[in-house]
C-alpha positions as CSV (number, residue, x, y, z in Angstrom):
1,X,0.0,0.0,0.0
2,X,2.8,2.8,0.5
3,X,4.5,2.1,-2.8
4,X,1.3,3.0,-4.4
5,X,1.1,6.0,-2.0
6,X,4.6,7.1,-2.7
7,X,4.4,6.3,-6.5
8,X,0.9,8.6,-6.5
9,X,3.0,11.0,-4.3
10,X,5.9,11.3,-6.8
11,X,3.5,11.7,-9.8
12,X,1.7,14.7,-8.1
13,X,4.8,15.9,-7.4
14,X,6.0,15.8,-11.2
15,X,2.7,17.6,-12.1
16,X,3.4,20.2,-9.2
17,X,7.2,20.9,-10.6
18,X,5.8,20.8,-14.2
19,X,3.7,24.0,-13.3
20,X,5.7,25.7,-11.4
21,X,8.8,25.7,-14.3
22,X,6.1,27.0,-16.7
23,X,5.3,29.6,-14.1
24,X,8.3,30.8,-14.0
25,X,9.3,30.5,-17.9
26,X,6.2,32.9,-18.5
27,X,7.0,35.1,-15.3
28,X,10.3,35.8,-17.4
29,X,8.9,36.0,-20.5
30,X,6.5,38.5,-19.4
31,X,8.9,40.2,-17.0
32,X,11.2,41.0,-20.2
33,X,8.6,41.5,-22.3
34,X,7.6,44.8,-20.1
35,X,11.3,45.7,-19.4
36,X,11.2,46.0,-23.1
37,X,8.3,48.1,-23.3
38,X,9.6,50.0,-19.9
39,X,12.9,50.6,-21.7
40,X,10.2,51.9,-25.3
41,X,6.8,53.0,-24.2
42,X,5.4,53.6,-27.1
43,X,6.5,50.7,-28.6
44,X,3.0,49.1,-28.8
45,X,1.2,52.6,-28.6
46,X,1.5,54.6,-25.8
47,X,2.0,53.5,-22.2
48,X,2.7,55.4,-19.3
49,X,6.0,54.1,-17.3
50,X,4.0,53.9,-13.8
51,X,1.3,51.3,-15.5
52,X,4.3,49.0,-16.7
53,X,6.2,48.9,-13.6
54,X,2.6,48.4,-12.1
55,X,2.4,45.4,-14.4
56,X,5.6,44.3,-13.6
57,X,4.8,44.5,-9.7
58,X,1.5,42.3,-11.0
59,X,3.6,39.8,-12.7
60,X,5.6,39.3,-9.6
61,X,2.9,38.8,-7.3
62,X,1.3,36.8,-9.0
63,X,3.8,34.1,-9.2
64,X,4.5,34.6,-5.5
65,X,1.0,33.8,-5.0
66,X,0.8,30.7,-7.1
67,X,4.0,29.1,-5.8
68,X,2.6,29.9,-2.7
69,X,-0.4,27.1,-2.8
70,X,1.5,24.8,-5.9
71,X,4.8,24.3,-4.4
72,X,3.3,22.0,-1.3
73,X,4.5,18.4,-0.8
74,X,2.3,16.4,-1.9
75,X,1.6,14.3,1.4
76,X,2.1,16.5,4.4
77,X,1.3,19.6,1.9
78,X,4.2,22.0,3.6
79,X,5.8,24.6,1.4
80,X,8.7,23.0,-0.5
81,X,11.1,26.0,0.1
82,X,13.4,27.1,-2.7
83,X,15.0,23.6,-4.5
84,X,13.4,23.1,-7.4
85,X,15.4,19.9,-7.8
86,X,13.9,18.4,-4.4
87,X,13.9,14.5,-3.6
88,X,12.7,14.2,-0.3
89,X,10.6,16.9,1.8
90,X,12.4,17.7,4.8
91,X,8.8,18.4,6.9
92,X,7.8,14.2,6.3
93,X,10.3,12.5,4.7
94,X,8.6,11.2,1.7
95,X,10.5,10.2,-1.9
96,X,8.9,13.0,-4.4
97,X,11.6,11.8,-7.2
């Protein structure tokens, strides 16, 4: 029974880490995106500096906020802390890789 726990476990996991690395290639993408528009605002038409670094502040939280409530173990669902590259949470010990 805890093989199928920990394999269930490890596969939430993967879905977890899958999302949060597209989070954060769009974050960036976004976040340069509007440093490019900062850097030309009227690039696109005309945009006043204090909405983009508005948008930017947006963009951040955001992301803060979904990594927040997506980077949880899966099992004792504890924040994860910074690794990306985690194998074990340190809160209950269980394999996520």
């Amino acid at each position: 029974m805890e093989k199928k726990d920990n394999k269930e476990s490890m596969r939430v996991f993967n879905l977890r880490r899958d999302r949060e690395l597209l989070a954060i290639a769009v974050t960036l993408c976004l976040l340069l995106f509007l440093a490019l528009l900062h850097r030309r605002p009227d690039l696109l038409g005309t945009f006043s500096k204090n909405s983009i670094v508005g948008a930017q502040i947006m963009s951040l939280s955001a992301f803060i906020g979904f990594s927040v409530f997506n980077w949880r173990c899966p099992s004792c669902n504890k924040y994860l802390g910074p690794d990306i590259n985690r194998r074990i949470c340190n809160k209950c010990g269980t394999r996520l890789r």
